[in-house]
N, C-alpha and C positions, 0 to 999 in steps of 0.2 A: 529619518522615517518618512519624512514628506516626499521627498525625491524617490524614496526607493516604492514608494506607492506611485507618483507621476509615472517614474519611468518605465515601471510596469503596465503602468494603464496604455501611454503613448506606444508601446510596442507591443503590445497586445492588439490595439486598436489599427495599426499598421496591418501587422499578421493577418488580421482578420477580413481585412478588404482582397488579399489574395487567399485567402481558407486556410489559415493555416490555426491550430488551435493555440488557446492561451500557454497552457503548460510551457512546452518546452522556451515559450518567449517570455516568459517570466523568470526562467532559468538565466535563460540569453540576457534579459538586462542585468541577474546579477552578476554573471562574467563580463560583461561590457564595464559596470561601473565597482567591481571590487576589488581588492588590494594586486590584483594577479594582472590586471590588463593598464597599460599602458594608456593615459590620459584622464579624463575623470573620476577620481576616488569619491564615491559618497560614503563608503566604510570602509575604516582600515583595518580594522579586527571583525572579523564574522562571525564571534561569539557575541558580541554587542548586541546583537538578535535573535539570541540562542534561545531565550525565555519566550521572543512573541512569536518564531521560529516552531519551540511545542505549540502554544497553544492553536496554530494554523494545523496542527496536526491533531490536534485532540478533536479540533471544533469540525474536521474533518468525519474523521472514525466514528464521532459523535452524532453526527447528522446521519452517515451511515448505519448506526444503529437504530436511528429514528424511526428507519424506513425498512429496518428488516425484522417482521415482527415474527413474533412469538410461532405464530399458527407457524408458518413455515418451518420453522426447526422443529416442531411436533411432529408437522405431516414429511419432513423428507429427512431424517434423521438419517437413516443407512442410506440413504439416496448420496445425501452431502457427506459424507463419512467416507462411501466409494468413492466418489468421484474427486475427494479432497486427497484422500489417501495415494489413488492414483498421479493424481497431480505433482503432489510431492515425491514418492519413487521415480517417477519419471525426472524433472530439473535438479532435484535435490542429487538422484545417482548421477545422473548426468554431469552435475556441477565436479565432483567429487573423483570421476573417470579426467575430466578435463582437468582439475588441479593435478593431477599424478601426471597427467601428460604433459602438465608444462615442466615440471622437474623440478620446483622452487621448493618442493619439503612438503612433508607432513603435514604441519601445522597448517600451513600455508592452503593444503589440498582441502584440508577441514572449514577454511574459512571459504575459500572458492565454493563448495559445495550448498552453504547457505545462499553468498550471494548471488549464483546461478538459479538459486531453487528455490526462491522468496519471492511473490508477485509485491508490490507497493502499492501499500494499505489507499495510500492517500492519491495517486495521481490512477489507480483505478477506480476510487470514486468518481474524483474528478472527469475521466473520463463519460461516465456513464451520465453523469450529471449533462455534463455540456450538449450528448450526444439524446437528449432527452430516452434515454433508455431506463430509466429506474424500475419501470412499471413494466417492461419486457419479459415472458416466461421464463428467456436465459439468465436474467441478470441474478434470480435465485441460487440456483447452482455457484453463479461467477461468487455473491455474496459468502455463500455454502463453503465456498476453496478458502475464501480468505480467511475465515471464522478458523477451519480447519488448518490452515497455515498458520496462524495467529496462537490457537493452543500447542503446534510443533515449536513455534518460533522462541514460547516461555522456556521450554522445557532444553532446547537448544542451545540456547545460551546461559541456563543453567550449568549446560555439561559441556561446555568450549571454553567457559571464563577460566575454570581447574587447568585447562592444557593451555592454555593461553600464559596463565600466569605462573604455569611450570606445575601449580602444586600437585600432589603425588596423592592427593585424598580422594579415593572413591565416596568416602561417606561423606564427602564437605560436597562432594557433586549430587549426591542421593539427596541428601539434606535440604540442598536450596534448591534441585527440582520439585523436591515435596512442598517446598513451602509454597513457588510457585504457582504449582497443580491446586494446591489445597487451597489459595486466594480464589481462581479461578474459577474453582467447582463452588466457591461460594457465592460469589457474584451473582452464577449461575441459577444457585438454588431459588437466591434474591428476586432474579430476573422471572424464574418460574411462578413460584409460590407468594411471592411480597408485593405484586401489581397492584393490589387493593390498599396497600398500606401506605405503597410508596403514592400512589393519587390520589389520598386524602393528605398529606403531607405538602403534595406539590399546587393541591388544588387553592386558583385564587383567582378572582375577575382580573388583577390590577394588572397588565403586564409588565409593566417597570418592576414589580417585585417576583413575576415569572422566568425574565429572565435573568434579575441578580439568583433566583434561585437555583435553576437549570446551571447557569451556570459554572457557578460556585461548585455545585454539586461535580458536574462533570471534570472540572481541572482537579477537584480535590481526592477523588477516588481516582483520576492518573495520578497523582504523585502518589499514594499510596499504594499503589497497585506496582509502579517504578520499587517499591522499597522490598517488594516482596517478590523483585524480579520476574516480575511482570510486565511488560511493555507499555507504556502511559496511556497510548492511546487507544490500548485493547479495555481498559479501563472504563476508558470514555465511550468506547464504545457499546460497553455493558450497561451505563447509564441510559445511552439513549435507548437501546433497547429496553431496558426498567421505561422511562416514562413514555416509550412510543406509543405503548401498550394500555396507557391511563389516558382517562376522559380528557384530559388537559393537551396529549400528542399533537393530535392537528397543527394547535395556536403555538405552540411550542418547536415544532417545524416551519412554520411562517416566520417565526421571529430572531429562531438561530442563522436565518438563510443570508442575511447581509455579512453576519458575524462572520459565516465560514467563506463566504467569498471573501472579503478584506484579509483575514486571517489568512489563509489556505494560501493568497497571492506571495503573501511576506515568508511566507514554508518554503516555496518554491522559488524566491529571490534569494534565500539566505543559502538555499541548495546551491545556487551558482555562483555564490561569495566565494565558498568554498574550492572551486574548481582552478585549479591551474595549468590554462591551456599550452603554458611550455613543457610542461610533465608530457603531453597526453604522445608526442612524437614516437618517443621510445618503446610506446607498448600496443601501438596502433593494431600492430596484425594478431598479438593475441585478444584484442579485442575484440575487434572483426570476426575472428575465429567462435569465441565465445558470443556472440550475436548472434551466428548462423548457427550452433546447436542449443540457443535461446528459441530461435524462432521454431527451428526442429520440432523441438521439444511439447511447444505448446501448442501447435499442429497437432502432430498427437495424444496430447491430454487433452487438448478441443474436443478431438472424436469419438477419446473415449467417457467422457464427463456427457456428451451429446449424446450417447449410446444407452447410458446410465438413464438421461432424462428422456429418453423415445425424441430427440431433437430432428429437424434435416440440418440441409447442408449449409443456410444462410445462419440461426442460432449455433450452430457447429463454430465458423468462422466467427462469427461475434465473442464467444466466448475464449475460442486462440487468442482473437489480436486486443482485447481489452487485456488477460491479465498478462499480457506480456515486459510491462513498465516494472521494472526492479529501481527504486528508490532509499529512502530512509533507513532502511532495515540493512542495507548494503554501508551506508555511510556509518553506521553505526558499528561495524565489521570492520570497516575500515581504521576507524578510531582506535579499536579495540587491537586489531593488526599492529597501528603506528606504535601504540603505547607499547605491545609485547616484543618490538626488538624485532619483527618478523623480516621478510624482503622486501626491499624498499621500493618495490615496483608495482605492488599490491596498491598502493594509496593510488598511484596515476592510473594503474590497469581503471579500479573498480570505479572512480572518477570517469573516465574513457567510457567504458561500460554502463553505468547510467543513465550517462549522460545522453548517448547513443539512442538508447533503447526509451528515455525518456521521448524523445523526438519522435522516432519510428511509432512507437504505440499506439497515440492519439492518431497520426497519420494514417495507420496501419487500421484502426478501428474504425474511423471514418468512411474506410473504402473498402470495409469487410464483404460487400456483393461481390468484388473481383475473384477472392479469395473461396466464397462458396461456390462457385461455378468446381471447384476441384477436387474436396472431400469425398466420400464416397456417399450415395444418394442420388446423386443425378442430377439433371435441371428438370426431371421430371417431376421431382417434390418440393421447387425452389418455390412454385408459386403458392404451395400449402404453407409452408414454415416463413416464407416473407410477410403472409398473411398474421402469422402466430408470432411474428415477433417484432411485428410493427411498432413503434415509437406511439405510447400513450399520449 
């Protein structure tokens, strides 16, 4: 644990002297020192961090809920709704034309279709964080897609487990998307109507018993929200949104913020335990391939998510190249691939593919002025919307 926190700080702290962002070199020291690359092993199993691996994603999704409060889904409900909806027709069909054109099967096309068409939860917060954008007009909407991706993604993998695992039951798929849905819309109700209950319950001077509280809370409604086929840290994320909202939010974002940088480093270390860069040779150019209708894609849900919110053409671009990082929610495709018997070039593809797009992302986001000069709008509104989407 000690080393895989060192060697992430040391190569982060590298990166950083020539700009290159933390993520993808948090990555890079777990491929450097895990079971796959030749020379120093700090772990030889990358499950051995599978447990502090969630909770970097919970404490993630968690803090992001902190910060996306309530008023906003009141006031842009159909705003986020479009613009999330669009988002996913557009990667998700995309992903989905691309698996049939590689010719690996059915099944196989279904699983492509997610991990083409699923932004990642946890390295576009990350992004936004590093890139002090939280408090930006776009970052609403960005927030908006994932929320919106995040209730496809329950109901998704409700109804992919059935063909995954062969069974032939329509109603075992109805079933557990319902139960799904039905956790979900309850969280929700919680989230709406329970503020006042939930901060008298949370409320306390002492913060040593704020944050055994916060965050007890939030790991325990991921695992149950996991049993109900629900994604963990969409879970957590419905906590922070419950206490973002209560007198307590503030101190409660002050004091998760160490947690999710520690945590969130060791998510993205145990990301690259997992990678084996002798695999990645053999599936290079469909990877590539799927990169360049990644980037396509989210080009065009940028402008029209941008169109949706009256944006120019600098919030346009911001919003393309942040949710362009496909993460967690791919690895967990992946898992689910290896175990169903699928083709066995899916595990190094979507590895490849992440891993990629991990890199490019934060890069990509960092240098999103290049990129608005091209949408449509002109440089004639660049100097309004650079205005409107300046870093708080």
């Amino acid at each position: 644990m000690g080393g895989a926190f060192l060697a992430a700080a040391v190569l982060a702290r590298l990166g950083g002297r020539i700009g290159l962002p933390t993520i993808p070199l948090f990555i890079l020291a777990g491929i450097l020192l895990g079971p796959h690359t030749p020379g120093v092993v700090l772990v030889e199993d990358p499950h051995e961090l599978e447990m502090l691996s969630a909770l970097g994603l919970v404490l993630l999704l968690f803090y992001l809920g902190l910060e996306f409060h309530l008023d906003d889904l009141k006031k842009g409900g159909r705003k986020m709704a479009l613009a999330g909806g669009t988002y996913l027709a557009l990667n998700v069909g995309a992903g989905l034309g691309f698996g049939f054109a590689l010719g690996w099967g059915t099944s196989e096309a279904l699983v492509l279709a997610g991990v083409l068409g699923i932004s990642s939860s946890a390295i576009v917060t990350k992004v936004l964080v590093d890139l002090g954008r939280i408090g930006n007009p776009e970052t609403r909407p960005i927030l908006g897609i994932i929320v919106v991706e995040d209730v496809f993604l329950a109901l998704y993998l409700a109804a992919l487990q059935p063909i995954l695992s062969g069974a032939d039951s329509l109603a075992a798929a109805v079933v557990d998307g319902g139960k799904a849905f039905g956790f979900l819309l309850l969280l929700a109700v919680v989230a709406r109507f329970g503020t006042r209950v939930v901060g008298r319950l949370f409320h306390t001077k002492d913060d040593e018993l704020l944050v055994i509280s916060f965050l007890g809370a939030a790991v325990f409604v991921a695992g149950v929200s996991e049993w109900f086929g629900v994604a963990d840290a969409i879970g957590a994320f419905m906590v922070g949104l419950m206490l973002g909202s209560t007198a307590s939010g503030e101190r409660i974002l002050k004091l998760v913020h160490p947690l999710r940088d520690a945590f969130g480093a060791i998510f993205f270390f145990a990301f690259g335990l997992s990678i084996d860069p002798g695999d990645l040779p053999s599936v290079v150019w469909p990877v590539l391939a799927a990169v360049a209708v990644t980037v396509a894609m989210n080009v065009f849900a940028g402008i029209a998510a941008a169109r949706v919110y009256g944006f120019g053409p600098q919030a346009t671009a911001n919003i393309s190249t942040t949710l362009l990082a496909r993460g967690e929610f791919a690895l967990i495709l992946a898992t689910m691939a290896a175990g169903a018997g699928l083709d066995e070039r899916l595990s190094p593809f979507i590895a490849g593919y992440v891993l990629l797009l991990a890199v490019l992302s934060p890069l990509a986001a960092g240098r999103s002025h290049r990129l608005a000069r091209i949408p449509p709008g002109g440089r004639g509104r660049e100097r309004d919307t650079d205005r409107e989407a300046a870093p708080v």
